[in-house]
TIRO-2110 file (N, C-alpha, C; in Angstrom, 1 decimal):
// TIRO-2110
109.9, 76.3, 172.2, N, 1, A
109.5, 77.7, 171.9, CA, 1, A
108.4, 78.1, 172.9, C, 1, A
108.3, 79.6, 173.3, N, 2, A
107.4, 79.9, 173.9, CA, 2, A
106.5, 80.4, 173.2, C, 2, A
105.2, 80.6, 173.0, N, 3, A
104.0, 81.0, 173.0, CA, 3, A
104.1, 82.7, 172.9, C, 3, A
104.3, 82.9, 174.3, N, 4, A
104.1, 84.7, 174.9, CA, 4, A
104.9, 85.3, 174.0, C, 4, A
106.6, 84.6, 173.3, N, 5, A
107.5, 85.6, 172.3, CA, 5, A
107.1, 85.7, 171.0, C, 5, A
105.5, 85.4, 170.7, N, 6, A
105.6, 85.4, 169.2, CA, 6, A
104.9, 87.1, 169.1, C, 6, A
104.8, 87.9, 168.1, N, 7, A
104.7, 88.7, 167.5, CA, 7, A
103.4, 88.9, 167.4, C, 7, A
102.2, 88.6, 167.8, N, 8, A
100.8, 88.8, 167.2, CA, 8, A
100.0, 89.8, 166.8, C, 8, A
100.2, 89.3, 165.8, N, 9, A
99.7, 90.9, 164.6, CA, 9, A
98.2, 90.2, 163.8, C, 9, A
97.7, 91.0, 163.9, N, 10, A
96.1, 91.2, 163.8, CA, 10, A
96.1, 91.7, 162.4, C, 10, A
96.7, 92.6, 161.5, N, 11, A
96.9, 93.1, 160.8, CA, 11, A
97.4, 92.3, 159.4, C, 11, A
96.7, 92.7, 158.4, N, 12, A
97.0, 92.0, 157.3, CA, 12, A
97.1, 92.4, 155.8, C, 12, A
97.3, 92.3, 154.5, N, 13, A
97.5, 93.2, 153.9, CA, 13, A
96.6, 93.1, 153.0, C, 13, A
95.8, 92.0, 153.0, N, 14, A
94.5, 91.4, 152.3, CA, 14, A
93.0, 91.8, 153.2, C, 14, A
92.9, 92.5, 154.0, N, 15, A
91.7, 93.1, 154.8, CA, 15, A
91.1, 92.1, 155.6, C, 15, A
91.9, 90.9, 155.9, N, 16, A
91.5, 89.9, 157.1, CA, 16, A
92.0, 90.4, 158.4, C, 16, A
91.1, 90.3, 159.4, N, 17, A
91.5, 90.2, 161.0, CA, 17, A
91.7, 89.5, 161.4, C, 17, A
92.7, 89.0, 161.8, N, 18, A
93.7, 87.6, 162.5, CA, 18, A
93.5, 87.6, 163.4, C, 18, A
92.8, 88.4, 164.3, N, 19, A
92.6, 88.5, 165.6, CA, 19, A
91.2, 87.8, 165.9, C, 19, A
90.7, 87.1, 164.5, N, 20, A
89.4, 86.2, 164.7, CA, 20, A
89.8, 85.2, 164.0, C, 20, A
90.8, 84.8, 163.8, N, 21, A
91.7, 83.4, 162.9, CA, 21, A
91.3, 82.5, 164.4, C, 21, A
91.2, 81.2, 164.0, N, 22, A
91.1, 79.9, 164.6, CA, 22, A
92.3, 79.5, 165.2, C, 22, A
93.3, 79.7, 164.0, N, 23, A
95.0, 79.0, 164.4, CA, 23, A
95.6, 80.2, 164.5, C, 23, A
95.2, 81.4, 165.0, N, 24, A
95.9, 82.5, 165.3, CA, 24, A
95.8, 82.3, 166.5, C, 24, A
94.1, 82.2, 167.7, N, 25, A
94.0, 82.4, 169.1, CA, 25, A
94.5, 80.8, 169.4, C, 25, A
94.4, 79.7, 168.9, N, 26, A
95.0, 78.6, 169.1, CA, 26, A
96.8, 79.0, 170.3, C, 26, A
97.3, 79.0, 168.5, N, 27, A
98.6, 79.8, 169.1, CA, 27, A
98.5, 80.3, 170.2, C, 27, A
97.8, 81.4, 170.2, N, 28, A
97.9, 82.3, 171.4, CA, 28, A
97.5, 81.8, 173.3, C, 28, A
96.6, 81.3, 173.0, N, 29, A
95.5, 80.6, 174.3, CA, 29, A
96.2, 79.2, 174.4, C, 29, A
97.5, 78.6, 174.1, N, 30, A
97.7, 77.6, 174.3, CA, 30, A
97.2, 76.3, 174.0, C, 30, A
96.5, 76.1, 172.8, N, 31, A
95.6, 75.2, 172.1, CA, 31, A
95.7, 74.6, 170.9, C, 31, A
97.3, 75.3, 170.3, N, 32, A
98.0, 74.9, 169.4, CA, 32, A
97.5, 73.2, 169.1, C, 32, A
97.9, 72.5, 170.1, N, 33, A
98.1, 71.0, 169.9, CA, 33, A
96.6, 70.7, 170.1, C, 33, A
95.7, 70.9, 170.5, N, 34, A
94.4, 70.0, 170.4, CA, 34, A
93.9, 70.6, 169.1, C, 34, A
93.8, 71.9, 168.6, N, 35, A
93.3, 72.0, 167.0, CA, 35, A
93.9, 71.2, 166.1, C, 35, A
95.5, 71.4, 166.4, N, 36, A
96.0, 70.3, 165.2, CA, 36, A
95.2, 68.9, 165.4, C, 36, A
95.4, 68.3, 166.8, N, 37, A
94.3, 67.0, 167.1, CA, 37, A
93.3, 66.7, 166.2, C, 37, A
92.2, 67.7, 166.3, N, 38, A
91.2, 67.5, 166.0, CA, 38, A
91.1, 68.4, 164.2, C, 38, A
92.1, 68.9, 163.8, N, 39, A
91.8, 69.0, 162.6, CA, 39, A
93.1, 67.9, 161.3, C, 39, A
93.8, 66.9, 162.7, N, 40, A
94.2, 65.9, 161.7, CA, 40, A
95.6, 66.4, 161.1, C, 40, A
96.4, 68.0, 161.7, N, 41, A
97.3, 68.2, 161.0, CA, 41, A
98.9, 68.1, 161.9, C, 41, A
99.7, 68.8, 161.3, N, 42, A
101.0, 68.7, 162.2, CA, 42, A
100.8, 70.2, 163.0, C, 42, A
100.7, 70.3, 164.3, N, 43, A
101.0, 71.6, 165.1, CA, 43, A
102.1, 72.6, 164.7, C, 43, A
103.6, 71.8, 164.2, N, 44, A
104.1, 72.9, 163.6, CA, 44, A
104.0, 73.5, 162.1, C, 44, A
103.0, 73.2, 161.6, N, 45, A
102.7, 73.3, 160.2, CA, 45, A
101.4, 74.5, 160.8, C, 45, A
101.1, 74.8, 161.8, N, 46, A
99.7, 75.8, 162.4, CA, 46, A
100.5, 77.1, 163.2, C, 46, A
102.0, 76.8, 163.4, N, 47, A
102.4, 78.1, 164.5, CA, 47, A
102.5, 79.1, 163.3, C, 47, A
101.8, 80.4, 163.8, N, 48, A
100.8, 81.4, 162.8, CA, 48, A
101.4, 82.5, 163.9, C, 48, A
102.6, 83.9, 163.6, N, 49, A
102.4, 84.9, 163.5, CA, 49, A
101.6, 86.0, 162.6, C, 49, A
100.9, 85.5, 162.1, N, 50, A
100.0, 86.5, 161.5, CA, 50, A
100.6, 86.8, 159.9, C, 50, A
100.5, 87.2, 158.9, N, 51, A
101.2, 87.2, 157.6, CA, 51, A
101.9, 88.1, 157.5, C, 51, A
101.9, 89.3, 158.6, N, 52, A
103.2, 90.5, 158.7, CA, 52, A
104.3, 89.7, 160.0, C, 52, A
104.3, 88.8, 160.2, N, 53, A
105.2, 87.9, 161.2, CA, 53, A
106.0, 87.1, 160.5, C, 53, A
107.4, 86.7, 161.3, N, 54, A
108.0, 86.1, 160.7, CA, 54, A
107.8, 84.4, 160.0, C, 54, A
106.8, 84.0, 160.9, N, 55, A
106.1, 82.9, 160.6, CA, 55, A
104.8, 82.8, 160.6, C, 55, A
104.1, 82.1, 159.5, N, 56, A
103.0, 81.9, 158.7, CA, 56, A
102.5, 80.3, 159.1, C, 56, A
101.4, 79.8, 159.3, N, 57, A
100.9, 78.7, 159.2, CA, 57, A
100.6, 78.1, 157.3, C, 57, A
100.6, 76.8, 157.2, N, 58, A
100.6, 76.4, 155.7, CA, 58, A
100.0, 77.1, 155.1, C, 58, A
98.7, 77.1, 155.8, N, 59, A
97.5, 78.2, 154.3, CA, 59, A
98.2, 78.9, 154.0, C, 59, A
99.0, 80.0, 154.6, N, 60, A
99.3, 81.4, 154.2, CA, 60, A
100.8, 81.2, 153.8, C, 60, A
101.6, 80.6, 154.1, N, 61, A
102.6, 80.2, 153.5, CA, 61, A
102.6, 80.6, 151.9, C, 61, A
103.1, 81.4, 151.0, N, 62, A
103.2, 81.7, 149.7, CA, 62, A
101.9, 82.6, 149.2, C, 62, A
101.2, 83.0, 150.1, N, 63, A
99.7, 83.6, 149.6, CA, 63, A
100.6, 84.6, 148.6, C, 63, A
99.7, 84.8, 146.9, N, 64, A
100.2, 85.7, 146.4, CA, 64, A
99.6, 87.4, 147.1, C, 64, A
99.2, 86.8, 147.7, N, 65, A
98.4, 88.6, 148.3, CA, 65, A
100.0, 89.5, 148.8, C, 65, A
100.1, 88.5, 149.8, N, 66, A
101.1, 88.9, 150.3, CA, 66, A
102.0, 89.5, 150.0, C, 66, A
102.7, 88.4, 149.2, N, 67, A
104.2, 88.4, 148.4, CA, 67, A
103.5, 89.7, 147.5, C, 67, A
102.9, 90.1, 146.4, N, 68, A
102.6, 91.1, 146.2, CA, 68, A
102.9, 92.4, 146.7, C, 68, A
102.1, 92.7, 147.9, N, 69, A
102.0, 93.6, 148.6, CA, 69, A
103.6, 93.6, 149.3, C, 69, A
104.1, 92.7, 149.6, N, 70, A
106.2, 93.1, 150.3, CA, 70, A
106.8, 93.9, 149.1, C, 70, A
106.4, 92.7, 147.9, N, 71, A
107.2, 93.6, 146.5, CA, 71, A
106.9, 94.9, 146.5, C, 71, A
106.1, 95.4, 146.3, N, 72, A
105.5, 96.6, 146.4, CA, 72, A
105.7, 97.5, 147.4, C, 72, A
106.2, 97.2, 149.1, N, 73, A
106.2, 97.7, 149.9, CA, 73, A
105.4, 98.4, 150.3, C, 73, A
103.9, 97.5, 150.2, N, 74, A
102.8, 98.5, 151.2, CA, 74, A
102.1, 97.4, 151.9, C, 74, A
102.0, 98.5, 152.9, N, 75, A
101.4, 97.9, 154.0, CA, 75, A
99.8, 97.0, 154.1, C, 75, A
99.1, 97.6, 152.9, N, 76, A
97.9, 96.6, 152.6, CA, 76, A
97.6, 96.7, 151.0, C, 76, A
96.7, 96.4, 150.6, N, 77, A
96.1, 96.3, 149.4, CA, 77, A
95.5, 97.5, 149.0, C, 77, A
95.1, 98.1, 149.9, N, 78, A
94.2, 99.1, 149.6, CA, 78, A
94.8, 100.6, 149.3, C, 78, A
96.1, 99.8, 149.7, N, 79, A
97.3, 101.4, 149.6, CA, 79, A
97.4, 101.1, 147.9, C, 79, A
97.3, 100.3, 147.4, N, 80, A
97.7, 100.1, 145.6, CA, 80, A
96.8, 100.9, 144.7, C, 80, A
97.4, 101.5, 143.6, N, 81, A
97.0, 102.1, 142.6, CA, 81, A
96.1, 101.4, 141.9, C, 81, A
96.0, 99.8, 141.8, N, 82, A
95.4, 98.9, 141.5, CA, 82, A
94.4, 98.1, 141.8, C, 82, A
93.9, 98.7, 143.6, N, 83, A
92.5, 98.5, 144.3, CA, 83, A
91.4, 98.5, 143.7, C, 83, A
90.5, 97.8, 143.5, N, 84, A
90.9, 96.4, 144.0, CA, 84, A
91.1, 95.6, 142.3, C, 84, A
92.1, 94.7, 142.8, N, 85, A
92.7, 93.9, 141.5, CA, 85, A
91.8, 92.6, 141.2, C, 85, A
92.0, 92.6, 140.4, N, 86, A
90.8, 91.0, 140.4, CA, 86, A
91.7, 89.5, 141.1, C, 86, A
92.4, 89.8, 141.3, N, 87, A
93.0, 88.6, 142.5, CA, 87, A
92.5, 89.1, 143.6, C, 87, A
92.6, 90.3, 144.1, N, 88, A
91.5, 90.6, 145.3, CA, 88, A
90.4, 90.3, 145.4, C, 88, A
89.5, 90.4, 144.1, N, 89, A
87.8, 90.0, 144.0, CA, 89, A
87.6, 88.8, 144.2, C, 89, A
88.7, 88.0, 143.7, N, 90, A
88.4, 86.4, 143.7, CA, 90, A
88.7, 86.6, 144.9, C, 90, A
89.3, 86.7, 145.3, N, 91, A
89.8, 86.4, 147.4, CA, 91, A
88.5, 86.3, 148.0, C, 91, A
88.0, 87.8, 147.5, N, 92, A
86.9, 88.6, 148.1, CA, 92, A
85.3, 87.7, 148.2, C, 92, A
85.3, 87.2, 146.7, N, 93, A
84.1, 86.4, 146.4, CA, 93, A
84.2, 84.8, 146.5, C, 93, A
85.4, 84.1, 146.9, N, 94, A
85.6, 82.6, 147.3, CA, 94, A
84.7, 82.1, 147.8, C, 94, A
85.4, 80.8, 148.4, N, 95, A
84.3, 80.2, 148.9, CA, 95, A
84.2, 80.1, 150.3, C, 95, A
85.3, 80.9, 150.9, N, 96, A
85.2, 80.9, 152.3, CA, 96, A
84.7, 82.1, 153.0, C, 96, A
83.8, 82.4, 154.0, N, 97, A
82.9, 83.1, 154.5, CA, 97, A
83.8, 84.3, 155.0, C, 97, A
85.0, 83.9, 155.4, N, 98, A
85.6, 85.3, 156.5, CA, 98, A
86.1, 85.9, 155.3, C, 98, A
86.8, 85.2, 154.1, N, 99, A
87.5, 86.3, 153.0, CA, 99, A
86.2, 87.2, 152.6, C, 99, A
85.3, 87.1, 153.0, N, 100, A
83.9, 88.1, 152.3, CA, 100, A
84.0, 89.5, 153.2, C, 100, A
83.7, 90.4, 152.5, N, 101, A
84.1, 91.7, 153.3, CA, 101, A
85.3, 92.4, 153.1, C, 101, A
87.1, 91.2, 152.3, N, 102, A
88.1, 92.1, 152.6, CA, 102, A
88.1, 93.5, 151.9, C, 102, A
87.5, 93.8, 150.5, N, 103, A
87.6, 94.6, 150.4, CA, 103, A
86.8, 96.1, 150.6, C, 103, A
85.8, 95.5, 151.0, N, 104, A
85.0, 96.8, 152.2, CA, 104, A
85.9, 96.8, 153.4, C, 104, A
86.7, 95.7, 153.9, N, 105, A
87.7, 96.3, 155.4, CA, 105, A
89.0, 97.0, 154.6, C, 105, A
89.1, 97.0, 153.6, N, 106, A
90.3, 97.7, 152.9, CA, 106, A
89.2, 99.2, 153.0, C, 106, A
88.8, 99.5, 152.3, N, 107, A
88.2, 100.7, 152.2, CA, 107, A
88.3, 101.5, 153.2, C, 107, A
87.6, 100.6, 154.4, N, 108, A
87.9, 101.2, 155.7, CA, 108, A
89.1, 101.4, 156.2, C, 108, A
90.0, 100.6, 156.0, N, 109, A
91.6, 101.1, 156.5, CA, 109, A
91.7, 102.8, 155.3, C, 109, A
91.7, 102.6, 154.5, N, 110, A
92.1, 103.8, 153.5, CA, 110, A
91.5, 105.3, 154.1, C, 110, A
90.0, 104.9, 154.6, N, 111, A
89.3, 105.8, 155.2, CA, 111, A
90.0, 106.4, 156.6, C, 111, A
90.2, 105.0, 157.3, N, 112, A
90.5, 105.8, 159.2, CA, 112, A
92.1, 104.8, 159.1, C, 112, A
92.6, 105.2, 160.3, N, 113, A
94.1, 104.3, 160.4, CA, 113, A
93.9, 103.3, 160.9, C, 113, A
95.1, 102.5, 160.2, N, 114, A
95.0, 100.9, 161.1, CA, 114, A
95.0, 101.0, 162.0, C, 114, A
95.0, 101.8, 163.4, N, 115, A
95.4, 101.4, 164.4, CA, 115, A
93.6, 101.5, 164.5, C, 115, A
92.4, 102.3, 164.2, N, 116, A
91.4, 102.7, 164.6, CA, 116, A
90.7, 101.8, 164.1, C, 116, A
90.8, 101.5, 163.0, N, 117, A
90.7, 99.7, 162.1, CA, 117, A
90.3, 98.4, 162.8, C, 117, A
92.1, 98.4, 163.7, N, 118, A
92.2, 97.3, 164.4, CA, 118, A
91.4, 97.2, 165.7, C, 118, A
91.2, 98.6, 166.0, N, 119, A
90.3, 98.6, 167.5, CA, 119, A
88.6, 98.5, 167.2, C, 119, A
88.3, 98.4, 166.2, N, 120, A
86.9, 98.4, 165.4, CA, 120, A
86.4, 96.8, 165.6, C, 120, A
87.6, 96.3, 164.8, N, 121, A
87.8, 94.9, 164.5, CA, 121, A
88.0, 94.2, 166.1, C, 121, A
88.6, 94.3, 167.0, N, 122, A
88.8, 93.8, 168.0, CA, 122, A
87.3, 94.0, 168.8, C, 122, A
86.4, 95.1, 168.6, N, 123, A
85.6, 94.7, 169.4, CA, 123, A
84.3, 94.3, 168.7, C, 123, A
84.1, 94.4, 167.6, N, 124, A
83.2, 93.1, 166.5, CA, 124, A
83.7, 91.9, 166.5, C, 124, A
85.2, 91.4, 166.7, N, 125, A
85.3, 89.8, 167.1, CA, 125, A
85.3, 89.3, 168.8, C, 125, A
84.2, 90.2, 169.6, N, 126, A
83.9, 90.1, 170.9, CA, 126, A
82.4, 89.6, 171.2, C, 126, A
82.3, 88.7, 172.1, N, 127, A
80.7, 88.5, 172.3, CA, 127, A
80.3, 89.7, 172.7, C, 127, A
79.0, 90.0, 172.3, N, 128, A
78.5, 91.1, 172.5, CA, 128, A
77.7, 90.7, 174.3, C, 128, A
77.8, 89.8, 174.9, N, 129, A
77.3, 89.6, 175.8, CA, 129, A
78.1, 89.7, 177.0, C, 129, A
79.5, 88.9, 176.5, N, 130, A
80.5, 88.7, 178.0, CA, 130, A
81.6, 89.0, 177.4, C, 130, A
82.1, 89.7, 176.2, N, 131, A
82.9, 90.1, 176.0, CA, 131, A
84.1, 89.1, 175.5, C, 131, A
84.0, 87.9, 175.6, N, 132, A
85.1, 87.0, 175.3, CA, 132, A
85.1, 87.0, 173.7, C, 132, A
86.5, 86.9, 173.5, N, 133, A
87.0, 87.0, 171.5, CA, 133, A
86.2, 85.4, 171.3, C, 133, A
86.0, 85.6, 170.1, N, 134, A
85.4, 84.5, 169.2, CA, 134, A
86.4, 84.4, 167.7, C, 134, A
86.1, 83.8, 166.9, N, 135, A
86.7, 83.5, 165.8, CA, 135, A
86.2, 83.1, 164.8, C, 135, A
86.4, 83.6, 163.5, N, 136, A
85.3, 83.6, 162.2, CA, 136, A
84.3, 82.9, 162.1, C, 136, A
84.3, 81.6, 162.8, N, 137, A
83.3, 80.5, 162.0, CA, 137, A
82.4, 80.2, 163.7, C, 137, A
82.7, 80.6, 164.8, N, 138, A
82.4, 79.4, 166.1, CA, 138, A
80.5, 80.8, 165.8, C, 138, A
79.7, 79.4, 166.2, N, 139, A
78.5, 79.8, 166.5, CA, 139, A
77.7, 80.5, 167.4, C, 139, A
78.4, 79.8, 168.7, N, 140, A
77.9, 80.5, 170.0, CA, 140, A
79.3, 80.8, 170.8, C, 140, A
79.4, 81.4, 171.9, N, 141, A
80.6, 81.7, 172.4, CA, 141, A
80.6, 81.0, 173.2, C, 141, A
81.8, 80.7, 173.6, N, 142, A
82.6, 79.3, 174.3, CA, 142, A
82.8, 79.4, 175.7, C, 142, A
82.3, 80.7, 175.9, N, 143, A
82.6, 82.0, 177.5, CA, 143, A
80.6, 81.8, 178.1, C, 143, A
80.3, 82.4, 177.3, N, 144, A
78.3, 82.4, 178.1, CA, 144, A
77.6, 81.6, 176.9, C, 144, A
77.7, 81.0, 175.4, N, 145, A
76.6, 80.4, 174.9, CA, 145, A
76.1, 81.1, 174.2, C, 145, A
76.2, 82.7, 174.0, N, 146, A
75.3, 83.3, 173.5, CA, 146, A
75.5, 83.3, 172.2, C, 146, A
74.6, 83.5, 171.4, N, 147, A
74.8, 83.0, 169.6, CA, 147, A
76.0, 84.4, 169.2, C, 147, A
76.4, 84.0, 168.4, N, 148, A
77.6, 85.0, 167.5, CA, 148, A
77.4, 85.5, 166.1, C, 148, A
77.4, 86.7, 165.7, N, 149, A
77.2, 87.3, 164.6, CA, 149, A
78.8, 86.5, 163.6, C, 149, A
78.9, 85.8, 163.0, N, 150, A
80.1, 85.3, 162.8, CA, 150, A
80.4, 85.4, 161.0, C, 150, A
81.2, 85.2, 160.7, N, 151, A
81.7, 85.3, 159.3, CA, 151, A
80.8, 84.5, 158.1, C, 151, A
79.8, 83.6, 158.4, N, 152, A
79.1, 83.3, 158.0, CA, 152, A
78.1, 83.7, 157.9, C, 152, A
77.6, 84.2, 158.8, N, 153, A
76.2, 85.1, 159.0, CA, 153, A
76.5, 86.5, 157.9, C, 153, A
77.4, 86.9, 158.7, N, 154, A
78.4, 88.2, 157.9, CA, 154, A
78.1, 88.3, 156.4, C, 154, A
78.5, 87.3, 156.2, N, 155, A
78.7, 86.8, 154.3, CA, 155, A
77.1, 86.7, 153.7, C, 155, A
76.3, 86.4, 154.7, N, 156, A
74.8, 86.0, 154.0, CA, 156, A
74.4, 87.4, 154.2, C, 156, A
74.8, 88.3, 154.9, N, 157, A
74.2, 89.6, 155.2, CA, 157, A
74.7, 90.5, 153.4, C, 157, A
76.1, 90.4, 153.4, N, 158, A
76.9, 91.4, 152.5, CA, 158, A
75.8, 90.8, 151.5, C, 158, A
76.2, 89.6, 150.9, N, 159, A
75.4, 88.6, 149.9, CA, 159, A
74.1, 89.5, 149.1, C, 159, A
72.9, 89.9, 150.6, N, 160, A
71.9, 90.6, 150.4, CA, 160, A
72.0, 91.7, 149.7, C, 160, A
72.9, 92.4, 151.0, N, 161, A
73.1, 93.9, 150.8, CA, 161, A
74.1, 94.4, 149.8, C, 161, A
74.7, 93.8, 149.4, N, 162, A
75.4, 94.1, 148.3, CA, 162, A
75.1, 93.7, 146.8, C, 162, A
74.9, 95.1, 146.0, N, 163, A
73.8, 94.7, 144.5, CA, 163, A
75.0, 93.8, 143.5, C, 163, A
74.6, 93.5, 142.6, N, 164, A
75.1, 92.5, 142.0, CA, 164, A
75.5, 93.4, 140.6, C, 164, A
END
């Protein structure tokens, strides 16, 4: 298989940006096989077109978000009469740092178009120094060193700013 023919969609129907996934730029940058290395798994259990692609890496494999949102035939969550559902909140309030925010990035898709969305999101998952993409969790960037505003930081910020 080649790399360059897969489909990479950024876009998702749960208000995540795949364009800051770990095993999405993997894929992409040719790095597929040393993540799997170092996170102990099978490489083809990680090839990730994005959850609007024809192929999904394990995590995402069966997400009910998803499958939802196909039955339905909409393009995200936030298109639903049912925004936000409490399977979205739990998504929303887990335990993992980058699901924090999806449903304030839903909001914002409902507000402006995905396409103005995705160009938002593309340059928030950029060093603000040298411009190189980063990805949800990395600290400093891998391009100049400089520290990164990253999905964790993100999460401690909403945490604050968001009343209870």
């Amino acid at each position: 298989r080649k790399e360059s023919n897969f489909m990479y969609q950024y876009d998702t129907y749960c208000g995540l940006y795949c364009g800051a996934c770990t095993i999405k730029k993997a894929n992409e940058d040719g790095t597929l096989n040393e993540l799997a290395r170092e996170w102990e798994e099978d490489p083809n259990s990680l090839v990730c077109e994005g959850c609007k692609g024809k192929v999904t890496c394990h995590y995402c494999i069966g997400c009910p978000i998803q499958l939802c949102n196909r039955e339905k035939g909409l393009e995200h969550c936030g298109q639903c009469p049912d925004f936000p559902c409490e399977r979205l909140r739990a998504f929303d309030a887990d335990k993992y740092a980058h699901h924090t925010g999806v449903i304030r990035n839903l909001v914002a898709k409902r507000e402006i178009s995905t396409e103005e969305w995705l160009e938002g999101q593309a340059k928030r998952w950029r060093c603000e120094k040298c411009g190189a993409r980063f990805t949800w969790y990395d600290e400093f960037c891998l391009n100049c060193g400089a520290p990164l505003y990253n999905s964790v930081k993100e999460e401690e910020y909403i945490k604050i700013a968001r009343p209870k």
